[in-house]
Backbone as a chain_set.jsonl record, in Angstrom:
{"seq": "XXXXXXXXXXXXXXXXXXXXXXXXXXXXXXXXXXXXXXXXXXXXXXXXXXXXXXXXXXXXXXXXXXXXXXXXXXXXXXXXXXXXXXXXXXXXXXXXXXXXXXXXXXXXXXXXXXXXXXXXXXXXXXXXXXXXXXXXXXXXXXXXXXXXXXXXXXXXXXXXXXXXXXXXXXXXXXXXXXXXXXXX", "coords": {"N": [[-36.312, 0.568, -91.866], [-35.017, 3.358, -93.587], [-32.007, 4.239, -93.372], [-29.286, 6.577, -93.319], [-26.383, 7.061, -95.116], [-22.968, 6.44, -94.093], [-21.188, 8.002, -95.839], [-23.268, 9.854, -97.435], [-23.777, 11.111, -94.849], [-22.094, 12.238, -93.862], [-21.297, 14.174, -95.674], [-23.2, 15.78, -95.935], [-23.326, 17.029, -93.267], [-21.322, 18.317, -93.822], [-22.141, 20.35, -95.746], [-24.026, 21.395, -94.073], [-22.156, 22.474, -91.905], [-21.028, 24.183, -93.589], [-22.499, 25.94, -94.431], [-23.041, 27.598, -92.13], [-21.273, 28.415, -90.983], [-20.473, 31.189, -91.207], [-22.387, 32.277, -89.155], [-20.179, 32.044, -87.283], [-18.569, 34.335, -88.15], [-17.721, 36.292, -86.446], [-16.765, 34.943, -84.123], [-13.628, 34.413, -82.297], [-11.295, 33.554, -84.173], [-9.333, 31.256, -83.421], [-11.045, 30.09, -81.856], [-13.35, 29.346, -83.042], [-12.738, 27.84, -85.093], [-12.312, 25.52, -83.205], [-14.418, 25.109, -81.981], [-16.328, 24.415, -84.217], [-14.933, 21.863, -84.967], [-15.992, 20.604, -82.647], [-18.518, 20.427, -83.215], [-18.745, 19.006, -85.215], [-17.405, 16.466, -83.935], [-19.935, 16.128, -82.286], [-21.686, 15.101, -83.855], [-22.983, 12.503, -83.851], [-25.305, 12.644, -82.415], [-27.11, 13.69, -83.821], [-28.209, 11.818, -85.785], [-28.682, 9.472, -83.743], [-30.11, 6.772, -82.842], [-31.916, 6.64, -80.503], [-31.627, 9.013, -79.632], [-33.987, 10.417, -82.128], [-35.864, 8.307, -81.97], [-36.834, 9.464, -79.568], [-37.325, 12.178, -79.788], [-39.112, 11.71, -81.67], [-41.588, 10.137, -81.001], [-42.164, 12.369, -78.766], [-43.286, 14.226, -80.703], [-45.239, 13.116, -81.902], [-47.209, 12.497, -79.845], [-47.198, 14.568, -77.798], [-46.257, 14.849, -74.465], [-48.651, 14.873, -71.234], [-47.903, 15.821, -69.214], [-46.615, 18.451, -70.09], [-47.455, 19.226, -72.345], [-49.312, 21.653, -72.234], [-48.001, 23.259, -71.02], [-45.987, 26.855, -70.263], [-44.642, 29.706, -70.888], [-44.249, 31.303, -68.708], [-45.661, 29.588, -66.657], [-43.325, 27.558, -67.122], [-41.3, 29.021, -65.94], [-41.856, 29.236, -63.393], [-41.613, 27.087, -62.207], [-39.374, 24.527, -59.659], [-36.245, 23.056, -59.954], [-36.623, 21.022, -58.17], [-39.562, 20.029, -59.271], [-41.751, 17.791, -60.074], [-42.224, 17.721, -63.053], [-39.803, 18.859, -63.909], [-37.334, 17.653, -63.073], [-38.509, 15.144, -64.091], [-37.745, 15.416, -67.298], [-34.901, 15.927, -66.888], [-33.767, 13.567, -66.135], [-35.001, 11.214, -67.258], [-34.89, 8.473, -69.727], [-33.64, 9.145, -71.956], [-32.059, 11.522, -71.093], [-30.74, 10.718, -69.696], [-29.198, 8.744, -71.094], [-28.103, 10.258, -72.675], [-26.151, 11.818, -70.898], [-24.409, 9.883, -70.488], [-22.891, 9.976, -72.121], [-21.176, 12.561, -72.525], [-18.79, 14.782, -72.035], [-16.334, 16.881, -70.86], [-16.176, 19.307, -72.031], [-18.776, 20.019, -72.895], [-21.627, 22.097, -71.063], [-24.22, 22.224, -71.18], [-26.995, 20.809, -72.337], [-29.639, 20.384, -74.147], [-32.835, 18.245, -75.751], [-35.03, 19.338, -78.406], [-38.552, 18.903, -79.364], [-40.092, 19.731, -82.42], [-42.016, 21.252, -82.014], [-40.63, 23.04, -80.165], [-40.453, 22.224, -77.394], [-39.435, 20.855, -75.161], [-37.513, 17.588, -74.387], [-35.302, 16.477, -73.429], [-32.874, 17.419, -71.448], [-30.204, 18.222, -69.474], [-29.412, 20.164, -67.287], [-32.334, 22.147, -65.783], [-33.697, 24.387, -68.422], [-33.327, 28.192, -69.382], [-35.641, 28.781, -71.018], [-39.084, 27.233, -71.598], [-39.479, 26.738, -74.006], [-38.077, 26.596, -77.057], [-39.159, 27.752, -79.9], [-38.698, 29.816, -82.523], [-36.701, 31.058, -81.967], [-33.427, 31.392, -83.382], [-31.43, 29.237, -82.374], [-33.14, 26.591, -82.141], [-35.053, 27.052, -84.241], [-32.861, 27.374, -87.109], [-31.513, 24.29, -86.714], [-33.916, 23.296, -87.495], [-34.491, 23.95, -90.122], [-32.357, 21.974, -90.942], [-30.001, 22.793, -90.717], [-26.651, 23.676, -89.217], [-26.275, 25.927, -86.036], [-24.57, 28.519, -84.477], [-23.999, 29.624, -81.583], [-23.356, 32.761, -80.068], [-20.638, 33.774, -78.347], [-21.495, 33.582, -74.123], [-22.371, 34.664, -70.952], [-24.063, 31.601, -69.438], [-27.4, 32.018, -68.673], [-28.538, 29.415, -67.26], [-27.249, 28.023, -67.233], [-24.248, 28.996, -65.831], [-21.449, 29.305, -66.945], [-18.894, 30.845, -69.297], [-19.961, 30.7, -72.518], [-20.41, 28.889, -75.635], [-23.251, 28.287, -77.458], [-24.266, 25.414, -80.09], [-26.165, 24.714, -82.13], [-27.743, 22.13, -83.319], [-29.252, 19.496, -86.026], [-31.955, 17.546, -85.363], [-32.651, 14.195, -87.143], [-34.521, 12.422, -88.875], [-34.313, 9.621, -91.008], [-33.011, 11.972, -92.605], [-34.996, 13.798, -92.645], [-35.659, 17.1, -90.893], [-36.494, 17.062, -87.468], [-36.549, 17.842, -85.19], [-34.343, 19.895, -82.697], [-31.253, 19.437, -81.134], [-29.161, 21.661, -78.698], [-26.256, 22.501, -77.373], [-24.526, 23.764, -75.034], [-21.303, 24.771, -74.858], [-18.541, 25.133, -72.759], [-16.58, 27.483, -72.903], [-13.909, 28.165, -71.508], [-13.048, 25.244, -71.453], [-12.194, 24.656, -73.802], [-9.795, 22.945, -75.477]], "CA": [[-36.056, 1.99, -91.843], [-33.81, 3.473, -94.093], [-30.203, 4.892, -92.719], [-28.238, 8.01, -94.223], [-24.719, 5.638, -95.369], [-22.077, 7.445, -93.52], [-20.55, 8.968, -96.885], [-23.814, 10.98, -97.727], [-24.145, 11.819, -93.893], [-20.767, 13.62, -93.997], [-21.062, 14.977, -97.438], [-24.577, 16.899, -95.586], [-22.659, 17.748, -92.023], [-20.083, 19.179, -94.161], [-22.759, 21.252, -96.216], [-24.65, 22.298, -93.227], [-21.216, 23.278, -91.058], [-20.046, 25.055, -94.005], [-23.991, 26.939, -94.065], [-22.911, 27.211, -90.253], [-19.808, 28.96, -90.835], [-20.657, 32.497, -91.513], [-22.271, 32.84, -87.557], [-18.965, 32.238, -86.064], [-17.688, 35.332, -88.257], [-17.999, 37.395, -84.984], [-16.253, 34.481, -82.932], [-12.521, 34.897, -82.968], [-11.011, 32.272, -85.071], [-8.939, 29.714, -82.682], [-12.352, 29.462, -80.754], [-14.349, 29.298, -84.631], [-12.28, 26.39, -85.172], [-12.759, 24.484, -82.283], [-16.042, 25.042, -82.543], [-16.95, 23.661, -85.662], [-14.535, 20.569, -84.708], [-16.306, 20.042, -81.79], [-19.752, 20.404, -84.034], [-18.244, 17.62, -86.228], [-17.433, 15.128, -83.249], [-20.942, 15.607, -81.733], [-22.874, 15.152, -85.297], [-23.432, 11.297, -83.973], [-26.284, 12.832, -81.799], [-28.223, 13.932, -85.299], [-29.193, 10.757, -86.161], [-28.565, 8.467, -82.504], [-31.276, 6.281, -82.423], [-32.309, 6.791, -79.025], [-32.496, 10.576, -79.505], [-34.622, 10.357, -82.976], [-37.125, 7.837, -81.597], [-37.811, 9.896, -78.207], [-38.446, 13.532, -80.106], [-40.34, 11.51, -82.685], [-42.236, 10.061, -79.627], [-42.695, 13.639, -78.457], [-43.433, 14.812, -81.837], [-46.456, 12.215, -81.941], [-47.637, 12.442, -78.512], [-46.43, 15.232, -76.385], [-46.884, 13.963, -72.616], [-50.046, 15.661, -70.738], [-47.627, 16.91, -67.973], [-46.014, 19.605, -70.344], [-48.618, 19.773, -73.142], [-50.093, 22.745, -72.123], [-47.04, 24.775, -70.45], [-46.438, 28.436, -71.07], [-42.842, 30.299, -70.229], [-44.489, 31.93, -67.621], [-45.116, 28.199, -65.771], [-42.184, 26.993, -66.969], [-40.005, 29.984, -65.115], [-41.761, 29.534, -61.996], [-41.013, 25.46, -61.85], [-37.762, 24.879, -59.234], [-35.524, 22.123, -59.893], [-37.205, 20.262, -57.903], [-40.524, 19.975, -59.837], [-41.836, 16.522, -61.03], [-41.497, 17.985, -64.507], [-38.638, 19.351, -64.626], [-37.274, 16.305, -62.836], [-38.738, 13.906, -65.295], [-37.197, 15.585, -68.022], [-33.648, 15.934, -66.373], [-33.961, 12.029, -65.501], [-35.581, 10.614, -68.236], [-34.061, 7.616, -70.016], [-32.986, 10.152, -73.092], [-31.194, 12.412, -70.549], [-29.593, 9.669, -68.639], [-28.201, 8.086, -71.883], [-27.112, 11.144, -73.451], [-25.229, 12.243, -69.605], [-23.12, 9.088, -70.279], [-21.769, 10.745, -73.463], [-20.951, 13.869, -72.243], [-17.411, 15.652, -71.696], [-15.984, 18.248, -69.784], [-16.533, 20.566, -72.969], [-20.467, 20.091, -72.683], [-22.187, 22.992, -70.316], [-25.589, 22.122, -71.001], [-27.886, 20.223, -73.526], [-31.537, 20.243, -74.198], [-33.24, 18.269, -76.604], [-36.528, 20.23, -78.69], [-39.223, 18.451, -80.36], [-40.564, 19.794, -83.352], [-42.444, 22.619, -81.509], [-39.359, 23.857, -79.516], [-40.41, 22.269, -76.26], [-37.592, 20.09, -74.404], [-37.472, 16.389, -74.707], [-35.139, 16.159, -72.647], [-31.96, 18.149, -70.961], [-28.757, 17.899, -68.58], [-30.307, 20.912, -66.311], [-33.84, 23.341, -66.219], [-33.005, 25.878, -69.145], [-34.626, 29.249, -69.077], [-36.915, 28.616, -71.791], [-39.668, 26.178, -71.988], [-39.565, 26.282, -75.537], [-37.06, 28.058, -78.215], [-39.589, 28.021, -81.072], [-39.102, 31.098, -83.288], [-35.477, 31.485, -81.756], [-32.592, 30.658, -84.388], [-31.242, 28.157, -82.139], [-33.787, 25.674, -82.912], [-35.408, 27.126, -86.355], [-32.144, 26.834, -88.227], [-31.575, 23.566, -87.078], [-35.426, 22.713, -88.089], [-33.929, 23.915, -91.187], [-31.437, 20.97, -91.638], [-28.598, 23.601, -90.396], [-26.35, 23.526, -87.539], [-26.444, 26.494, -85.741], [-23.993, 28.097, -83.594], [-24.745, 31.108, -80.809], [-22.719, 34.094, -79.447], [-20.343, 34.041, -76.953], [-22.49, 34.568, -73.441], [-22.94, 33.838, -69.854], [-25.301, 31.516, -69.973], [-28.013, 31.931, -67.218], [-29.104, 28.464, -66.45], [-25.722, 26.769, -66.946], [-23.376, 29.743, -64.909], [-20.742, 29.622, -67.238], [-19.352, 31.018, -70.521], [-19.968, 29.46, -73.222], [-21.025, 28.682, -77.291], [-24.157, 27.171, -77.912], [-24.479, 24.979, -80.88], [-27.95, 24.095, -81.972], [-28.004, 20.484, -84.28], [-31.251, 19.035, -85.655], [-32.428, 15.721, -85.048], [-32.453, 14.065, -88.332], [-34.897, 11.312, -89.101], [-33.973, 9.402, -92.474], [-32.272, 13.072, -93.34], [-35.166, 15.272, -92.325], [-35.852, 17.706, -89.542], [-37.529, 16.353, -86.599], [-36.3, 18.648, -83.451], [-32.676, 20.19, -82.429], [-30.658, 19.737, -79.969], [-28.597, 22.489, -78.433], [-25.324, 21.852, -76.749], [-23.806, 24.457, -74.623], [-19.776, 24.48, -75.347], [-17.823, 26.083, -71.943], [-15.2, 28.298, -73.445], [-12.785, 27.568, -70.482], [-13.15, 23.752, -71.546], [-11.996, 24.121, -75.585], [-8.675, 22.556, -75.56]], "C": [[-34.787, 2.258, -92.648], [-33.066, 4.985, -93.599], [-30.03, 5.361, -94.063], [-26.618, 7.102, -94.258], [-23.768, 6.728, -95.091], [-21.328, 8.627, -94.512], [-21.751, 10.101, -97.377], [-24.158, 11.432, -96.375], [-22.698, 13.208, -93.592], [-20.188, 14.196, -94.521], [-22.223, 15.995, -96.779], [-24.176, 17.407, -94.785], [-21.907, 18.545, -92.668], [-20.75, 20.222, -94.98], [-23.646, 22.112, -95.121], [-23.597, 23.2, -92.266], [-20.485, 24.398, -92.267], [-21.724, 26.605, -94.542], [-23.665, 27.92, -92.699], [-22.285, 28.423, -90.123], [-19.975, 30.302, -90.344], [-21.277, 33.101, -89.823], [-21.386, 32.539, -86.863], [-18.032, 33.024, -86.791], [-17.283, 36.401, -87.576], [-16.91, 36.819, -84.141], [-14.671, 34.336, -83.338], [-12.114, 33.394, -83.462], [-10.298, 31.101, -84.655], [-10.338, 29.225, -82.074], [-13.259, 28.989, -81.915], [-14.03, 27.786, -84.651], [-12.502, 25.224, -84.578], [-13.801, 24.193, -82.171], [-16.896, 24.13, -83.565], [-15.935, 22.143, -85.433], [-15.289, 19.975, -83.608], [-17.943, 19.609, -82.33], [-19.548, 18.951, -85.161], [-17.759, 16.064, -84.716], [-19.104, 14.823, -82.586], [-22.065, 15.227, -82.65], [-23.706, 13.64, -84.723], [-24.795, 11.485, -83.791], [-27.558, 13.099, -83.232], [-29.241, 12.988, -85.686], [-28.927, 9.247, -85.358], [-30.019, 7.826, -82.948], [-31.974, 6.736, -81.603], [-32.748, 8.307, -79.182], [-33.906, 10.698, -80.634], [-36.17, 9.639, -82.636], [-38.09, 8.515, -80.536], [-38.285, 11.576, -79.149], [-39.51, 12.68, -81.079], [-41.775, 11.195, -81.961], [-43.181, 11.079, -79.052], [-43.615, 14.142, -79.557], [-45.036, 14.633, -82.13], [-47.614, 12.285, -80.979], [-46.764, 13.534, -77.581], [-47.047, 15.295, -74.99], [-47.791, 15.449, -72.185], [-49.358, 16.682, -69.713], [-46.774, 18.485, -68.544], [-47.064, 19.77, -71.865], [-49.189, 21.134, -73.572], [-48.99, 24.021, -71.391], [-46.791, 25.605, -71.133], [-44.748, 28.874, -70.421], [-43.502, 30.537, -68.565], [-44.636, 30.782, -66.494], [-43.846, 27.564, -65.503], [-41.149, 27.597, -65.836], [-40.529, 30.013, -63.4], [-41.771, 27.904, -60.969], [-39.731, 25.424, -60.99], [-37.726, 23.338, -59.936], [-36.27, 21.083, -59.669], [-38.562, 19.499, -58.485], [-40.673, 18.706, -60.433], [-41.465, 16.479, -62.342], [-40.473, 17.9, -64.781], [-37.535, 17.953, -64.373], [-37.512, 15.036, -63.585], [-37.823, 14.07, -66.686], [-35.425, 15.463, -68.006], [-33.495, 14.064, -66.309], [-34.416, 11.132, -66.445], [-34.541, 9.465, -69.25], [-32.943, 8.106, -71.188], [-31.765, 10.847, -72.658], [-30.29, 11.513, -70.284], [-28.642, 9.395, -69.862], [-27.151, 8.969, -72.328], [-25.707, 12.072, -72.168], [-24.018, 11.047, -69.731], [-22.424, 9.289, -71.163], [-21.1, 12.155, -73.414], [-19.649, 13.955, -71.322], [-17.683, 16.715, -71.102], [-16.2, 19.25, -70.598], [-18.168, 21.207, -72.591], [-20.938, 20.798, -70.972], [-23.417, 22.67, -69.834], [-25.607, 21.098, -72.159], [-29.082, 19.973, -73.406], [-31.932, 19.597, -75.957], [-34.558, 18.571, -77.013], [-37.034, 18.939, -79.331], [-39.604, 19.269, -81.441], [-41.191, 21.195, -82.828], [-41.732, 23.261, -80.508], [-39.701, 23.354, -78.205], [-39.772, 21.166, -76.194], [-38.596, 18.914, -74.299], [-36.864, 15.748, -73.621], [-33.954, 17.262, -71.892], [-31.463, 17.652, -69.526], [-29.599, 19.072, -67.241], [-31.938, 21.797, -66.833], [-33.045, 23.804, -67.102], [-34.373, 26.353, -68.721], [-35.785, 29.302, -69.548], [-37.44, 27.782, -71.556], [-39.391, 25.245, -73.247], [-38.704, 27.442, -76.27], [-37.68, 28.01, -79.668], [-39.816, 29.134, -81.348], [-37.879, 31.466, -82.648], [-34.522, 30.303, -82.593], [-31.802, 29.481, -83.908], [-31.753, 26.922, -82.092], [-34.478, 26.026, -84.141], [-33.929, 27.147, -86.958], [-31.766, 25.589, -87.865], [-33.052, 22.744, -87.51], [-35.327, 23.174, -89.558], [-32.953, 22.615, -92.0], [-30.057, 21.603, -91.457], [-27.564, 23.307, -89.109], [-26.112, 25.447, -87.475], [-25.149, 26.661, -84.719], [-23.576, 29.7, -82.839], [-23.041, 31.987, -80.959], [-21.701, 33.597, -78.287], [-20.858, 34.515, -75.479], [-22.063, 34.115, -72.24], [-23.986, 33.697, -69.749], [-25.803, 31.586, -68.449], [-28.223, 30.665, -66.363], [-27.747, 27.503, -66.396], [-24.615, 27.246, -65.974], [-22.182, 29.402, -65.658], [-20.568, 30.107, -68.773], [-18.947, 30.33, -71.297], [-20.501, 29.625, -74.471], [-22.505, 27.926, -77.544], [-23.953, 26.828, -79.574], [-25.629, 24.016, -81.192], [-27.531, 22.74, -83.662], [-29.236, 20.033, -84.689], [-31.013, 17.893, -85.667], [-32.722, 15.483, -86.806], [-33.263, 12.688, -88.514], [-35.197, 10.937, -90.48], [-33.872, 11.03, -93.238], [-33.117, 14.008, -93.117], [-35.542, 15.475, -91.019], [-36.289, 17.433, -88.364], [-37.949, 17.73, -85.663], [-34.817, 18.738, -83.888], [-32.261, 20.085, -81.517], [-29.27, 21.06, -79.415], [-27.606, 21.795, -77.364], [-24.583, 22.965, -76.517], [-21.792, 24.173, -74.544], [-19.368, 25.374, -74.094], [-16.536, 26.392, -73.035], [-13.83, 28.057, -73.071], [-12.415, 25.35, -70.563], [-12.527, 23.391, -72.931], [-10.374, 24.061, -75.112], [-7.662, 22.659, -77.017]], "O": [[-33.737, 1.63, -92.51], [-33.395, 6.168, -93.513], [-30.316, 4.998, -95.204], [-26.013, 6.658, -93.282], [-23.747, 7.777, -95.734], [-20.987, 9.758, -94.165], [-21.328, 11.208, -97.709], [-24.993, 12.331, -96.468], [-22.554, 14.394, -93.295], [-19.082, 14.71, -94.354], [-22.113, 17.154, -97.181], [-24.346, 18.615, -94.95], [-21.724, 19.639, -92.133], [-20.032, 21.218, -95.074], [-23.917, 23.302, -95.285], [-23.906, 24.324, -91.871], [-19.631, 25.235, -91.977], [-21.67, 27.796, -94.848], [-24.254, 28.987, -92.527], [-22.615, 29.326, -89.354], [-19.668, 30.591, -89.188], [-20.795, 34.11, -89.307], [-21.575, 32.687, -85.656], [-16.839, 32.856, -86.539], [-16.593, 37.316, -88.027], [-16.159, 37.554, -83.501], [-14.378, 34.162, -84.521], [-12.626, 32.334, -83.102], [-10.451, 30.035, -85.252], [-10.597, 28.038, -81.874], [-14.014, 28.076, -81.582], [-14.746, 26.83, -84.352], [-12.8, 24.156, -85.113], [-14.213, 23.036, -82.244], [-17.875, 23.388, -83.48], [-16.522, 21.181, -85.929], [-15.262, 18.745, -83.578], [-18.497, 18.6, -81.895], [-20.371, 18.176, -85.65], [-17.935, 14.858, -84.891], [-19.525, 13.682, -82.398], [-23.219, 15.061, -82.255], [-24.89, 13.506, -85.033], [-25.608, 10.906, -84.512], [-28.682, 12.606, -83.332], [-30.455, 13.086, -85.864], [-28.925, 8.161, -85.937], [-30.925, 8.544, -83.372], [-32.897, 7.414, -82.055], [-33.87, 8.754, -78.947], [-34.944, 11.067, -80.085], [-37.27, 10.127, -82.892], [-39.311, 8.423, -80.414], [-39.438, 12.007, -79.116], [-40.677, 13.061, -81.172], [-42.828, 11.78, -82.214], [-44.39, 10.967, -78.852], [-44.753, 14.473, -79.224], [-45.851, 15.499, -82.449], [-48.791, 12.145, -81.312], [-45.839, 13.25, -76.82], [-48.135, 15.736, -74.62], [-47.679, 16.601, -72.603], [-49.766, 17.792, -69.372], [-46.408, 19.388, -67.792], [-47.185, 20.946, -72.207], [-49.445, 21.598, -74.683], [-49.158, 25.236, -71.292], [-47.058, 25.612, -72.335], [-44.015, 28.269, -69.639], [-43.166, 29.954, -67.534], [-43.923, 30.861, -65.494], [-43.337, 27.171, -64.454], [-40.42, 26.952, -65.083], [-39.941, 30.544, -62.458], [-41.87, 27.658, -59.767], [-38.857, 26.196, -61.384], [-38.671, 22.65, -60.321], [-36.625, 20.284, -60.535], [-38.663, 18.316, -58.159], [-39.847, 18.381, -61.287], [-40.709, 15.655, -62.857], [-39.989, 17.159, -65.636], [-37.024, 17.343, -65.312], [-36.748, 14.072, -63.627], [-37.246, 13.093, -67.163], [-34.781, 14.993, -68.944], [-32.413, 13.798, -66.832], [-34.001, 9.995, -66.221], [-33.372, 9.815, -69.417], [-31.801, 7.672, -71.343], [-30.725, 10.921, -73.313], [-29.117, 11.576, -70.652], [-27.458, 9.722, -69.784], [-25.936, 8.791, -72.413], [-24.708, 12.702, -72.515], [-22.912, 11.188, -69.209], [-21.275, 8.847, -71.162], [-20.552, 12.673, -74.387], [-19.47, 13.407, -70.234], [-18.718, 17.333, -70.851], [-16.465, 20.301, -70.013], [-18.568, 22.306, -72.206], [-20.683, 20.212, -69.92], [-23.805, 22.714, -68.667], [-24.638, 20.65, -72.77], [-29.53, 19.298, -72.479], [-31.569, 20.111, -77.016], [-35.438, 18.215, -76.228], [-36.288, 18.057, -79.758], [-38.859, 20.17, -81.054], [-40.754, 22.23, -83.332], [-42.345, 24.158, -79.93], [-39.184, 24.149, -77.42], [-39.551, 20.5, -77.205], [-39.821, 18.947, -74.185], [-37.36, 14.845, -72.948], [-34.567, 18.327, -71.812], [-32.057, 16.952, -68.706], [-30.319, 18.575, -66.375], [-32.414, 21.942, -67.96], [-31.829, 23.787, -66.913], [-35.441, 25.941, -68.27], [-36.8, 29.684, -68.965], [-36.665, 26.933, -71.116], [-39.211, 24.056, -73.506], [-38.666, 28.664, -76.127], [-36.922, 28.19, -80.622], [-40.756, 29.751, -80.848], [-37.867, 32.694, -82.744], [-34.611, 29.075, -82.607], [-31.432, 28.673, -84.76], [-30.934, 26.008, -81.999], [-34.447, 25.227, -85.077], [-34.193, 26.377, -87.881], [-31.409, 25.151, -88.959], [-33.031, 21.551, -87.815], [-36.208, 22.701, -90.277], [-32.864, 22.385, -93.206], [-29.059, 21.074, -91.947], [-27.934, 22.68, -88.117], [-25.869, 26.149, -88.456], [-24.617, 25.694, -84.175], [-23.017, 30.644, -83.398], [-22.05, 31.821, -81.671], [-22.179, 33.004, -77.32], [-20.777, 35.732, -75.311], [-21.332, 33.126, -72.286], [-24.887, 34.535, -69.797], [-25.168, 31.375, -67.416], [-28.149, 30.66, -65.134], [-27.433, 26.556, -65.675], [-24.003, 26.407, -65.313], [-21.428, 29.002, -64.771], [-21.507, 29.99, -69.56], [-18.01, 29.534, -71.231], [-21.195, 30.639, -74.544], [-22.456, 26.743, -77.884], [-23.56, 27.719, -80.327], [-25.924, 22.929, -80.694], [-27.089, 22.958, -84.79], [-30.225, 20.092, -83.958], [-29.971, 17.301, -85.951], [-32.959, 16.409, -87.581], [-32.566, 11.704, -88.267], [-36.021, 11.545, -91.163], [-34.522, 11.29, -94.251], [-32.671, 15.151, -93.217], [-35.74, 14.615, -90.16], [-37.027, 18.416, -88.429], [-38.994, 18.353, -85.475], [-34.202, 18.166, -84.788], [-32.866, 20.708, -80.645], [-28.342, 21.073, -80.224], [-27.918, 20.837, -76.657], [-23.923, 23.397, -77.462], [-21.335, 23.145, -74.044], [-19.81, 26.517, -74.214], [-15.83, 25.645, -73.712], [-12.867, 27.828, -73.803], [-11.755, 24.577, -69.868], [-12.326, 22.228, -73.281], [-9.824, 24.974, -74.496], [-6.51, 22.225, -77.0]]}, "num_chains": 1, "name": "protein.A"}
């Protein structure tokens, strides 16, 4: 398999965060900053192994128990739910929970058709296909939201949507909720 050689991977992060830029002309500019630094320490996730093989996985085969879900199932799943449970739990989640700081709110990773791979808690959506937080990174972009309270995480916070990157193109994105009260 051929690897992105760290000098053209952060010659492309630095063309997609500076693509990036222009949606945090809203966000005020100590928080912009941090932002986009914190978008530059989590780039590893782009092209992790471990994440790349499981959306590709998905990508190939998406499992029978979410296959066929709809928002309207998804929103009436609790916590508790084998699904949602599998996904929360899953060897993807687990790994990527041992990388995770006090900055990180949330994280969900999409496959290819916007439905979750894996994630830290339920989000609201099933799937964010046809919302700019996963189509621009299915672009090759990073992405990076609004200031909000978010619903499924309870605090506020930045999302920043990343794509999965296999040998440099698109796969899936992952989204990574940023608490506000957490940027140092």
């Amino acid at each position: 398999m051929a690897k992105l050689g760290t000098c053209a991977f952060l010659a492309l992060l630095g063309a997609l965060l500076s693509a990036a830029s222009s949606a945090l002309s809203e966000t005020p500019p100590e928080i912009s900053v941090k932002l986009e630094a914190v978008a530059q320490e989590l780039r590893w996730m782009s092209t992790d192994q471990r994440v790349v093989v499981a959306v590709r996985e998905h990508n190939l085969t998406p499992p029978p128990a979410t296959a066929e879900m709809t928002e309207e199932r998804w929103r009436s799943l609790t916590i508790l739910d084998p699904i949602v449970r599998g996904l929360a739990k899953n060897s993807l989640a687990q790994y990527l929970k041992t990388r995770r700081d006090e900055r990180i709110s949330e994280l969900f990773v999409s496959g290819a058709d916007g439905a979750k791979v894996a994630f830290f808690g339920k989000t609201t959506s099933w799937s964010h296909r046809g919302k700019e937080k996963h189509e621009v990174p299915m672009r090759g972009k990073v992405w990076f939201g609004a200031v909000e309270l978010d619903e499924s995480a309870g605090v506020e916070q930045i999302q920043i949507g990343l794509p999965v990157l296999d040998q440099g193109k698109p796969i899936g994105s992952i989204v990574v909720g940023v608490a506000i009260s957490k940027l140092h």
